[in-house]
C-alpha positions in Angstrom: 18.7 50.7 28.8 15.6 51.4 27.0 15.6 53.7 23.8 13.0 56.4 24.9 12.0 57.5 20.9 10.6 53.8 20.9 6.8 53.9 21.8 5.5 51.1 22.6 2.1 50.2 21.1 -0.8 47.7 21.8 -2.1 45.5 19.2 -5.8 45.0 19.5 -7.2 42.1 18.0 -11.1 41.2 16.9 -12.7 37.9 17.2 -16.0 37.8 15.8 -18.0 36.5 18.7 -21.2 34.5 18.6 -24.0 36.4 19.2 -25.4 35.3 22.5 -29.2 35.3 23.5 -30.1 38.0 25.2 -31.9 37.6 28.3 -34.6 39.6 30.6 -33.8 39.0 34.4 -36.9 40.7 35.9 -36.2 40.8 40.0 -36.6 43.3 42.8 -34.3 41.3 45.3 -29.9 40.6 45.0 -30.6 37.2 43.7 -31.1 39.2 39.9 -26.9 39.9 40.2 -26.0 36.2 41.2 -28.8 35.0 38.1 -26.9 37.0 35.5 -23.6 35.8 36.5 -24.6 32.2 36.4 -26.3 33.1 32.9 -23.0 35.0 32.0 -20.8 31.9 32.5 -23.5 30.1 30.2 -22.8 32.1 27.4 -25.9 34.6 27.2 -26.1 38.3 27.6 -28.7 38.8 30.7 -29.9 42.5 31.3 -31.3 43.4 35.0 -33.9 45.3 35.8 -36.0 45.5 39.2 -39.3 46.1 37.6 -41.2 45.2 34.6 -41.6 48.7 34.4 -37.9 49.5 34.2 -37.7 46.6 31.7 -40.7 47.7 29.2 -39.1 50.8 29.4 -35.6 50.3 28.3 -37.3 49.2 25.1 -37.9 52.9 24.0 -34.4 53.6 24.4 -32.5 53.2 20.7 -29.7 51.5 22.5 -31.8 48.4 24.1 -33.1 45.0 22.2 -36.1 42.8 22.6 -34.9 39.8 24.8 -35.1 36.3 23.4 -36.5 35.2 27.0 -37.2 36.8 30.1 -37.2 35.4 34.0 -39.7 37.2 36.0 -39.3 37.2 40.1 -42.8 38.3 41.1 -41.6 39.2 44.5 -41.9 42.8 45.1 -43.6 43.4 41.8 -46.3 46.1 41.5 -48.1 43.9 39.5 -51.6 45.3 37.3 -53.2 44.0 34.6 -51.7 46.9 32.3 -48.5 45.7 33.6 -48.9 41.8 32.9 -50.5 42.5 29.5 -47.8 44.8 28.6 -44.4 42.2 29.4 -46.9 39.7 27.8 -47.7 42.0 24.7 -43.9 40.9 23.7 -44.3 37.5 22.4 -41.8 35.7 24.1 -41.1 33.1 26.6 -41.2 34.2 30.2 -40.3 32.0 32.8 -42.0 33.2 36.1 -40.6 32.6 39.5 -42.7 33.0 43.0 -43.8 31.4 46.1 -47.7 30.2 46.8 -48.7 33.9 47.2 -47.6 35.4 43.8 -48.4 32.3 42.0 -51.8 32.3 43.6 -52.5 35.8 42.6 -55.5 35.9 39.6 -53.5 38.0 37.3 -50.8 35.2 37.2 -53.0 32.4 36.9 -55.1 34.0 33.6 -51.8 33.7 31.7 -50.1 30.8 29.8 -46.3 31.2 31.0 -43.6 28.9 29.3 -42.5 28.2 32.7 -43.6 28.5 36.3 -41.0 27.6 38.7 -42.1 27.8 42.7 -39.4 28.8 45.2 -37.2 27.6 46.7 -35.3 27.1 43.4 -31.6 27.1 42.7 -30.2 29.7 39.9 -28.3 26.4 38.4 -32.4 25.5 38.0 -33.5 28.0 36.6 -30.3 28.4 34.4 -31.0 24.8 33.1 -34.7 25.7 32.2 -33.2 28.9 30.2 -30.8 26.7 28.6 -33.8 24.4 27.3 -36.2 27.1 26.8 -33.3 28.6 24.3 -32.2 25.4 22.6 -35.8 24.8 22.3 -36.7 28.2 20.0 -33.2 28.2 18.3 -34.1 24.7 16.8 -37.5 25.6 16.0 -36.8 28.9 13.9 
């Protein structure tokens, strides 16, 4: 029988973790969920967000960091030049997916992307290119 004036406790322990990158998934469509996971089991920290909007805008919130690299679905993008120039305003790679249409569109074809991948493409693709992409700036800071 169990003593009843023993409580039992839990023992929380710490690891100190790695930081991981963190990562912009830009996407209007379900496929932004599945990305992150695949990105997740890779050992980064992806944030969603369904526009570029959403995602400039998380920035002015205290509790949200500048992403190391972002991957931008132009599907279903409201896309304007104060739009483009403002995710490119950031610096950083930006690896942009889209069929013929979005890549055909002039605003998208002014800019110098570190990546342009056409669709179809598999998210253990693009995952690879994020993996080089990341390996790539790490080595060269």
């Amino acid at each position: 029988m169990k003593d009843s004036s023993m409580k039992s406790r839990r023992i929380v322990i710490h690891h100190p973790r790695k930081k991981e990158p963190i990562l912009w998934v830009i996407d209007s469509e379900q496929p932004r969920a599945l990305l992150r996971a695949e990105l997740i089991e890779r050992g980064y920290d992806p944030y969603g967000f369904i526009t570029i909007s959403d995602a400039l805008d998380s920035l002015s919130r205290a509790s949200s960091s500048k992403p190391q690299l972002i991957i931008l679905e132009l599907r279903g993008q409201n896309l304007s030049g104060r739009v483009v120039e403002g995710i490119r305003n950031l610096g950083i790679p930006i690896i942009v997916l889209g069929g013929t249409a979005e890549l055909n569109d002039s605003l998208i074809q002014q800019q110098q992307w570190a990546v342009i991948l056409r669709r179809p493409v598999s998210l253990g693709k693009i995952a690879d290119v994020v993996q080089q992409l990341i390996s790539k700036n790490q080595t060269a800071a």
